[in-house]
C-alpha positions as CSV (number, residue, x, y, z in Angstrom):
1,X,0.0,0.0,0.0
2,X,1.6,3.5,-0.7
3,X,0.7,6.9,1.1
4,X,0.7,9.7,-1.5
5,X,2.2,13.3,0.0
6,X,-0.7,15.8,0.2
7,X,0.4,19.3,-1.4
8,X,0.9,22.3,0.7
9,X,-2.1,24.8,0.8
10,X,-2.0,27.9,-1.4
11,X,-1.0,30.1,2.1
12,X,1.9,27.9,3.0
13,X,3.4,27.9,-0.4
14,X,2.9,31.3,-0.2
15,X,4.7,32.0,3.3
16,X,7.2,29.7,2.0
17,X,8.2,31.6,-1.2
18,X,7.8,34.7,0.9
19,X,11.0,33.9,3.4
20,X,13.2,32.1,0.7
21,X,12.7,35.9,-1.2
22,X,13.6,37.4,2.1
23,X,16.2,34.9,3.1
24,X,18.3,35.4,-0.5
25,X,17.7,39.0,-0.5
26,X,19.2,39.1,3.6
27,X,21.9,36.7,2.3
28,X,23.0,38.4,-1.4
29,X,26.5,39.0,-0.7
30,X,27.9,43.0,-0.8
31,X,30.8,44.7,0.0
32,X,32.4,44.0,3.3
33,X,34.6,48.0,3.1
34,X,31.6,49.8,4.8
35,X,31.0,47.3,8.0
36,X,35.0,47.4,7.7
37,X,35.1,51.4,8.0
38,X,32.4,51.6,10.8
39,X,34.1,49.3,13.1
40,X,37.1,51.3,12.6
41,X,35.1,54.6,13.0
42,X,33.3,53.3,15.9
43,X,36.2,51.8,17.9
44,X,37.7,55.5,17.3
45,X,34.8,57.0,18.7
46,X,34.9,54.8,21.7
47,X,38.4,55.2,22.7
48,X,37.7,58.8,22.4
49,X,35.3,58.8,25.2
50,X,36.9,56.7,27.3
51,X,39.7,59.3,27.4
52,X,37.2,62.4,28.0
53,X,36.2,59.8,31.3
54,X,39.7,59.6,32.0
55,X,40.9,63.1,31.7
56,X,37.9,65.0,32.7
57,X,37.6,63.3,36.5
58,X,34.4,61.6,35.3
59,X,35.5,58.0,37.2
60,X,36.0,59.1,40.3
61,X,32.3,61.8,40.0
62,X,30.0,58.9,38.7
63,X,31.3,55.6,40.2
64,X,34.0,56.0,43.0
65,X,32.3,59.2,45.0
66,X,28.8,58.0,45.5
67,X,28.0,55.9,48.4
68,X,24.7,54.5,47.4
69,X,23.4,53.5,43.4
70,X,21.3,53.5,42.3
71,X,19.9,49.8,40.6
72,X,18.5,48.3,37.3
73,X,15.9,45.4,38.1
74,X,17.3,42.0,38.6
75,X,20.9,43.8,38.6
76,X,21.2,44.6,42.1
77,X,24.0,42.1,42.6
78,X,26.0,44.7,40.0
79,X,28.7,46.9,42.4
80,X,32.1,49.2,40.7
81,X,35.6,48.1,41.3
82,X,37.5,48.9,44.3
83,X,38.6,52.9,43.1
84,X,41.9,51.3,41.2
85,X,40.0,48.8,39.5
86,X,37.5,51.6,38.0
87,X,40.1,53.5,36.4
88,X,42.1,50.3,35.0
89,X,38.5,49.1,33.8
90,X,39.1,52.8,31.4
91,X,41.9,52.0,30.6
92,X,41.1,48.7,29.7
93,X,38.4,49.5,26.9
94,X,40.0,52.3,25.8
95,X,42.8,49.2,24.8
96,X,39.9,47.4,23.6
97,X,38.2,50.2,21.2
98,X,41.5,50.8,19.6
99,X,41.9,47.1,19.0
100,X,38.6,47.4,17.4
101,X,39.2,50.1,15.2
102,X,42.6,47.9,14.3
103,X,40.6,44.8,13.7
104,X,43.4,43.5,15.8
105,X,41.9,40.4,18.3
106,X,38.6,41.2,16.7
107,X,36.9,38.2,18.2
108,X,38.3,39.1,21.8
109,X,37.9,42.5,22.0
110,X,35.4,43.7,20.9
111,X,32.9,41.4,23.1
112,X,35.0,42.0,26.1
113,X,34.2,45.8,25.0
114,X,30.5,44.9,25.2
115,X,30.7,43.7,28.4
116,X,33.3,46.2,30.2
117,X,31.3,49.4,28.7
118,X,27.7,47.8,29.6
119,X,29.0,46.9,33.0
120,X,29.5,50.0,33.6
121,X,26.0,51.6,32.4
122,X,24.5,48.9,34.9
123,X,26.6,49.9,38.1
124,X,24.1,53.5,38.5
125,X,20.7,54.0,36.6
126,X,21.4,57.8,37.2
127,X,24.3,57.4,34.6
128,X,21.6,56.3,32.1
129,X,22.2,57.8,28.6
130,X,20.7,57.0,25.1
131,X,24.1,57.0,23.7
132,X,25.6,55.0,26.4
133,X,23.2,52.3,25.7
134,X,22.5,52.6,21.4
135,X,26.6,52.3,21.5
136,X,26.2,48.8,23.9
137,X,23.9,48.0,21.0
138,X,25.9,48.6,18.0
139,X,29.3,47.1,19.9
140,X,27.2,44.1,20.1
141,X,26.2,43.8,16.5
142,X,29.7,44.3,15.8
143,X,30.8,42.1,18.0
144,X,28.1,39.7,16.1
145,X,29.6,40.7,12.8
146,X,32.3,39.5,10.2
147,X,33.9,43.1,10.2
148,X,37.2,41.8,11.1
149,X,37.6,40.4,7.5
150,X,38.8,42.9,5.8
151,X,40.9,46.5,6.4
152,X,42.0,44.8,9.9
153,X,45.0,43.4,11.2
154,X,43.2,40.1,11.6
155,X,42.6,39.8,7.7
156,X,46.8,40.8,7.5
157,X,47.5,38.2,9.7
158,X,45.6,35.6,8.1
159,X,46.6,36.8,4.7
160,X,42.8,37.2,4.3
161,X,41.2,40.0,3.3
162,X,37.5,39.3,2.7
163,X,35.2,41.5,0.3
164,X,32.2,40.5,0.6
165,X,29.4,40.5,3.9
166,X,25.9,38.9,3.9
167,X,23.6,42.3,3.0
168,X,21.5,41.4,6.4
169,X,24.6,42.9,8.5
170,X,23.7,46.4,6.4
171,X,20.2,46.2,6.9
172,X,20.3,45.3,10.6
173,X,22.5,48.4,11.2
174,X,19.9,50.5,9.0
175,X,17.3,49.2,11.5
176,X,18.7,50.0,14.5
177,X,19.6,53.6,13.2
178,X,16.7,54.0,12.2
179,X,14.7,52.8,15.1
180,X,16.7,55.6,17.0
181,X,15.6,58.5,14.8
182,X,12.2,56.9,14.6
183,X,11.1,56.7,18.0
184,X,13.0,59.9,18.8
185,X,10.3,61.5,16.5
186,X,7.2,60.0,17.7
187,X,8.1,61.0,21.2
188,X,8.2,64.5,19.8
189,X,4.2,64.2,18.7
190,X,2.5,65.7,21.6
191,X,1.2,69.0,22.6
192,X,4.1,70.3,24.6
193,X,7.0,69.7,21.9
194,X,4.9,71.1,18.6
195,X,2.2,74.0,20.1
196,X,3.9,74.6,23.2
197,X,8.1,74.4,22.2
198,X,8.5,72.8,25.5
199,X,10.9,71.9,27.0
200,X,12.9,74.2,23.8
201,X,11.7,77.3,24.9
202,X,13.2,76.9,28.4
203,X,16.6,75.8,27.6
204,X,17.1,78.1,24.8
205,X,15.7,80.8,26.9
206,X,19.2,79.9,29.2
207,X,21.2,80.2,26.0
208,X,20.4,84.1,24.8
209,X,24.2,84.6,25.7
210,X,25.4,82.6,23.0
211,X,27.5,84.1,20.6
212,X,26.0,84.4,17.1
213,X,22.8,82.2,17.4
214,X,22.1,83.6,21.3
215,X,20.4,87.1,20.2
216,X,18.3,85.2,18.3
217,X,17.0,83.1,20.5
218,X,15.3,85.8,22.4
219,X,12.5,85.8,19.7
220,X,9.3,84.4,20.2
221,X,9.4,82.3,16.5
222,X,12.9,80.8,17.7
223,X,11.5,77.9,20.1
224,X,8.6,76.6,18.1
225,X,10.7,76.7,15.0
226,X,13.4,74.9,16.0
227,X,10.7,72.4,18.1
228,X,9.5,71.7,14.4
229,X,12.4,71.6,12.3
230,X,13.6,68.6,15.1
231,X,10.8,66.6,14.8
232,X,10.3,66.8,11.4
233,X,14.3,65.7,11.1
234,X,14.0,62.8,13.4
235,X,10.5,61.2,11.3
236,X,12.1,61.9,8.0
237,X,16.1,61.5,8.0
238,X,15.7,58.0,7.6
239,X,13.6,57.8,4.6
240,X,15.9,60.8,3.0
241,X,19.0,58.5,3.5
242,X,17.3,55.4,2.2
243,X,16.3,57.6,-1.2
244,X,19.7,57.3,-3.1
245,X,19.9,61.0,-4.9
246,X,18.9,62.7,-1.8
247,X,21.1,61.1,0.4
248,X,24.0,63.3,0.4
249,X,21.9,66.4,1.1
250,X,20.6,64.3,3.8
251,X,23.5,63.9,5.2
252,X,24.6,67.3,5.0
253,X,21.5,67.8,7.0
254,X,22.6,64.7,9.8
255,X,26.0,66.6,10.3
256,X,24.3,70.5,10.8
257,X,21.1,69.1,13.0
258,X,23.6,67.3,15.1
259,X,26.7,70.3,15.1
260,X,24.0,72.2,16.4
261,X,23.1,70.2,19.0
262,X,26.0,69.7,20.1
263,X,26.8,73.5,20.5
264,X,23.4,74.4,22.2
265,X,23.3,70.8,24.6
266,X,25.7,69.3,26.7
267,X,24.8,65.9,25.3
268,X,28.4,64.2,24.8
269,X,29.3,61.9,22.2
270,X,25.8,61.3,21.3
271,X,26.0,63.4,18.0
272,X,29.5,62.2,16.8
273,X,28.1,58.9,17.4
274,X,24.8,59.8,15.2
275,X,26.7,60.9,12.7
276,X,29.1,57.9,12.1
277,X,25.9,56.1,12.1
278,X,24.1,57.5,9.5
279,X,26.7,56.2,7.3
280,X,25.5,53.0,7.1
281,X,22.6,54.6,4.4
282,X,25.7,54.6,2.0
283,X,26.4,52.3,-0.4
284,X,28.3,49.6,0.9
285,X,31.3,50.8,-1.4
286,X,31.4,54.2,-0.2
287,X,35.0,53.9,1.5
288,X,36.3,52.3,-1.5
289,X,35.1,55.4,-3.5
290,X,36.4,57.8,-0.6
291,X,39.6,56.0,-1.1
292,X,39.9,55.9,-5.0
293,X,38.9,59.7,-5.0
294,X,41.6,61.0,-2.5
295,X,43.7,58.7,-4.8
296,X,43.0,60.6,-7.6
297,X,43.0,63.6,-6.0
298,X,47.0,63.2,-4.7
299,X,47.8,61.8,-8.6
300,X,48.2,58.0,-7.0
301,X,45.7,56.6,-9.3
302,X,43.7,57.3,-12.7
303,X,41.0,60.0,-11.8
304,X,38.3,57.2,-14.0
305,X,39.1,54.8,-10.8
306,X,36.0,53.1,-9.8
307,X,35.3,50.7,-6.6
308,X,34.0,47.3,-7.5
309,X,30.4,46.8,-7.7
310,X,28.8,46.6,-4.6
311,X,27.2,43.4,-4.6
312,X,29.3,41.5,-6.7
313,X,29.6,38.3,-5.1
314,X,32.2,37.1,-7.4
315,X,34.4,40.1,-6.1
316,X,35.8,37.3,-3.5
317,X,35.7,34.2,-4.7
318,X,36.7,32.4,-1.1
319,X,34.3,34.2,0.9
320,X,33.2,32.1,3.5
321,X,29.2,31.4,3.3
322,X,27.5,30.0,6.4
323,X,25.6,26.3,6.4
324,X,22.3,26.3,6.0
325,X,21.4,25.6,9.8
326,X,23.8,28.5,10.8
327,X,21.8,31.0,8.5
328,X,18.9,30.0,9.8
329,X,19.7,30.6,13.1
330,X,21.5,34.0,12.3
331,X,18.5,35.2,10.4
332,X,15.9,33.8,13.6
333,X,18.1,35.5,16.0
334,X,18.8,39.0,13.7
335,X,14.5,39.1,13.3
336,X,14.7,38.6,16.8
337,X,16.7,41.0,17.9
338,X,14.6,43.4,15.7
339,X,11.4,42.4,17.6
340,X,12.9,43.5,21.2
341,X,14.0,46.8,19.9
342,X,10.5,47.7,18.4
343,X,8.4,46.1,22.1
344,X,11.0,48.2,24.4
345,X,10.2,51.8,23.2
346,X,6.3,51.0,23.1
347,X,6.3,49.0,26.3
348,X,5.0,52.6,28.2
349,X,1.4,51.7,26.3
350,X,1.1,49.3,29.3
351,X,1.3,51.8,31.7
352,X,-1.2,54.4,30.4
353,X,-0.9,58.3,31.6
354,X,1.9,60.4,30.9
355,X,5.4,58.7,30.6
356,X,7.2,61.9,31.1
357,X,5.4,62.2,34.4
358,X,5.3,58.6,35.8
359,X,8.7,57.2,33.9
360,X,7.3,54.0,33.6
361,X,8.5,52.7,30.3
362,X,11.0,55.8,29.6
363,X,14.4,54.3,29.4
364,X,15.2,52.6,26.3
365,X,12.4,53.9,24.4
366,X,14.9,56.8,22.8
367,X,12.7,59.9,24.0
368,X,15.5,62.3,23.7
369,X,15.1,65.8,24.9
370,X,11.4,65.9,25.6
371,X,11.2,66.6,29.1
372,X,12.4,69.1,31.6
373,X,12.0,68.0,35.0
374,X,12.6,69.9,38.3
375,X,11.9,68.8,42.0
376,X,13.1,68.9,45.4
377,X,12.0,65.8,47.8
378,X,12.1,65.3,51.6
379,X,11.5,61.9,53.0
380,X,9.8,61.7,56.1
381,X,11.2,59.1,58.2
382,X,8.8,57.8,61.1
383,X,9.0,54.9,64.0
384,X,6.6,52.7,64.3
385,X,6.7,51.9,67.6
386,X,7.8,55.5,69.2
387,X,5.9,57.9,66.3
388,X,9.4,59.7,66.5
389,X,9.9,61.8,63.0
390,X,12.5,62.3,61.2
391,X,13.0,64.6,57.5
392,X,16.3,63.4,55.9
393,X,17.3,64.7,52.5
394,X,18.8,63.2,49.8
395,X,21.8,64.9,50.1
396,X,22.6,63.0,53.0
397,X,23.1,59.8,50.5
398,X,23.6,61.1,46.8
399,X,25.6,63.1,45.0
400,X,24.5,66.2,43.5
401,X,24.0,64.6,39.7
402,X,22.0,61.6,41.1
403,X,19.8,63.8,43.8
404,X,19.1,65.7,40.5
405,X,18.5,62.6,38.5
406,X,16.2,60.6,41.2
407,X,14.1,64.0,41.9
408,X,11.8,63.1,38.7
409,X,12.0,59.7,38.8
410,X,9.8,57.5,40.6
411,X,11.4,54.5,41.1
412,X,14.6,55.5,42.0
413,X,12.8,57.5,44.8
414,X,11.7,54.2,45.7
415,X,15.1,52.5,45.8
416,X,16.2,55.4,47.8
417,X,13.2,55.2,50.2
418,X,14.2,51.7,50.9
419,X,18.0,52.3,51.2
420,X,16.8,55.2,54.2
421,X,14.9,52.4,56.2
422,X,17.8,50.1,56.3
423,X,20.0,52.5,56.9
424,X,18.1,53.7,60.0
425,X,17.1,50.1,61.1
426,X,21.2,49.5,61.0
427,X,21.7,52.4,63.1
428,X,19.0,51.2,65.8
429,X,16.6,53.9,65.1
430,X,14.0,51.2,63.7
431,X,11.3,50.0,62.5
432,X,10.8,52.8,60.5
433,X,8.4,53.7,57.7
434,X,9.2,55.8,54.6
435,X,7.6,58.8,52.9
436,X,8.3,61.3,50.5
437,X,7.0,64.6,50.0
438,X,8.5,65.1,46.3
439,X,7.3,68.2,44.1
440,X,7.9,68.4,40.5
441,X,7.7,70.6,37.7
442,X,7.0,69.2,34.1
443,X,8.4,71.2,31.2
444,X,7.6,74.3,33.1
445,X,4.4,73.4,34.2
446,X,3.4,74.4,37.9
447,X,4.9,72.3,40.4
448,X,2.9,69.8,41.8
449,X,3.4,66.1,43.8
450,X,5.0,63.2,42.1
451,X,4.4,60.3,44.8
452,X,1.3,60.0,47.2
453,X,2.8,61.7,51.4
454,X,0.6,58.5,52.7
455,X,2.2,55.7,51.0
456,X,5.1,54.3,53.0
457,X,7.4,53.6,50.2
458,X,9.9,51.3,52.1
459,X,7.0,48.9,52.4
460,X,6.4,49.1,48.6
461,X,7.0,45.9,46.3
462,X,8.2,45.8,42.7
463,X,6.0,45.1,40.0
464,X,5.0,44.8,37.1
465,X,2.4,47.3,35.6
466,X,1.2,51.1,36.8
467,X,2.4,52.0,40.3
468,X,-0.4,53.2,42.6
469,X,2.3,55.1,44.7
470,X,2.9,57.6,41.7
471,X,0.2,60.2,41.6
472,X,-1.4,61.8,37.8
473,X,0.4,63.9,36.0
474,X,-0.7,67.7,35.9
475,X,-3.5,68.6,33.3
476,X,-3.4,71.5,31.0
477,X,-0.8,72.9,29.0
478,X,2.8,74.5,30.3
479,X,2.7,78.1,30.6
480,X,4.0,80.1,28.5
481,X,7.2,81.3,28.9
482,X,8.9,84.0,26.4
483,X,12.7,83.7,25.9
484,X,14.7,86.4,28.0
């Protein structure tokens, strides 16, 4: 008796054709010089900042002078070096991103990068930067990454040098760029940002004694103008690089937007690291057209020279293609990876209200610049057993930056809440219960109470959803206020 194999339905065949198309498209071989030239410009970039930690006293400020941080959920395990320790750990991965930008131990050092540099965002949620953690992400798609195969010292050594890379690497990189811009923009689509130019108008209102651009920013147009012109950069500079003829007047565009930036906000590394990013939009030849240009230009080569084509698989014949398993698994883990980074920035829909107010759901979402928070908070430390009262400030446990970062931020006045009772139950002067009277002002707004004065916050659990201890937001618009 024989058994005769049913044909697949019409859908299946359909879903099937659908990810062989995607898989050949995500596996058409280009060339290998761009992931080669933003390693190198990344591991530059890196090793640059490690050194403005180094030589500006930032080591000692953020993790050797506080006494208390401030913890990530589920990392409360995570402690800094012994003083010595913290500043060899600089030195360490400023070793590292050199040796990244070399392509020299590529396979060593650039995850023990990953690690070392994340480690230290984990030590103190006050440190918490958008650039501190999209650079974690790209050293670990790096890290991920064949970019050691070509314009390395790896690819010297091994008398290797590689010219081609699986196109998914590009479009991953593309993804995560543009996920930043993205959600940067969307974050930008509420009332205060585009009727109100808050928080704009109150920072540029501090900057009317800059030279050149200061005088202007003392008229009324200047704040909602510029409020515009940055959010419609962030939902449309993606789209602009992706369109090839416009892209180099996008980029022009990347570089001003972030120069700007940069001169009006103390924001670090954030736009150097934007605009080495954006580069990734480029064809994948783009350094070998840099490089036959200059060429040209210093009379080293004909001025006709021409990079290879860009997806021209036969440009290196031994390139090394992965088994079918191992694509399969790189592609599953790649879509992945792409899923996580579009659920963390909308994960504050859970929450409901205002996520400027209540936090929940802020970091990692990449909402640059649209808040401006201001508070002062007491806690109100009471026994239980002898009604004695105490009001403790922060200052008494934090340094000025993290008293300024936990002010507006709910759970980290939580943390801190629970740090005071075990401090006082150490000391004898227990059991104690927590409060806090915390005021806060949103984007100018009048100031009014972030956490409920009856809730005794050392008593409060973690959880997962809307915290009852965190009162609503303020309603109606932020006042407004004309530049100086």
């Amino acid at each position: 008796m024989t058994t005769t194999e049913l044909p697949a339905p019409p859908r299946a065949r359909g879903l099937a054709a659908a990810w062989s198309r995607a898989a050949e498209a995500l596996l058409r071989p280009i060339d290998i010089a761009w992931l080669a030239a933003f390693r190198a410009l990344f591991g530059l970039t890196m090793c640059v900042s490690m050194a403005r930690f180094i030589a500006y006293g930032w080591i000692d400020e953020f993790f050797v002078k506080p006494s208390f941080h401030f913890k990530y959920w589920g990392l409360a395990w995570v402690e800094p070096l012994p003083p010595a320790g913290m500043h060899a750990l600089f030195w360490a991965l400023a070793a590292l991103a050199l040796a990244i930008a070399l392509g020299l131990a590529f396979r060593v050092a650039a995850p023990l990068f990953v690690v070392g540099f994340t480690y230290l965002q984990v030590i103190d949620v006050t440190t918490y930067l958008n650039h501190y953690y999209l650079a974690s992400l790209l050293g670990l798609l790096l890290a991920a990454s064949p970019a050691h195969r070509a314009f390395s010292v790896d690819a010297l050594i091994a008398r290797r040098d590689e010219r081609t890379v699986p196109a998914a690497w590009l479009y991953l990189l593309r993804f995560q760029v543009g996920v930043v811009y993205t959600f940067a923009g969307l974050a930008k689509a509420h009332a205060d940002w585009l009727l109100h130019a808050q928080p704009l108008r109150i920072w540029l209102g501090s900057r009317t004694d800059m030279p050149v651009l200061g005088p202007l920013f003392t008229h009324p147009w200047a704040a909602p103008l510029m409020s515009w012109a940055g959010f419609l950069f962030d939902t449309s500079i993606v789209w602009l690089l992706l369109v090839r003829r416009l892209r180099p007047f996008a980029y022009v565009a990347v570089i001003l937007f972030h120069a700007v930036t940069r001169a009006l906000f103390p924001i670090g590394m954030f736009p150097v690291i934007m605009v080495l990013s954006a580069l990734v939009f480029f064809s994948p030849s783009w350094p070998r057209w840099l490089l036959a240009r200059a060429r040209a230009l210093l009379g080293r080569g004909g001025a006709g020279a021409r990079p290879p084509a860009a997806d021209d698989p036969a440009a290196s014949p031994a390139a090394r293609g992965p088994r079918p398993r191992t694509r399969a698994l790189g592609l599953a883990l790649g879509a992945a990876y792409c899923a996580v980074q579009l659920a963390l920035p909308l994960r504050f829909l859970a929450y409901g209200g205002d996520v400027r107010w209540h936090e929940q759901g802020m970091r990692f979402s990449w909402r640059v610049m649209v808040r401006e928070k201001n508070g002062s908070i007491t806690f109100i430390v009471r026994n239980r057993q002898t009604g004695r009262t105490w009001h403790v400030s922060p200052r008494e446990y934090l340094t000025r930056l993290q008293e300024r970062e936990m002010a507006g931020q709910p759970d980290l006045i939580l943390q801190l809440s629970r740090h005071i009772r075990e401090d006082f139950e150490r000391r004898g002067r227990g059991p104690v219960e927590v409060r806090a009277d915390a005021l806060v002002s949103l984007n100018g707004r009048r100031i009014a109470r972030l956490i409920d004065p009856d809730v005794d916050l050392a008593s409060v659990r973690d959880g997962i959803g809307p915290a009852s201890y965190i009162l609503p937001g303020p309603k109606g618009p932020p006042p407004h206020i004309r530049p100086l």
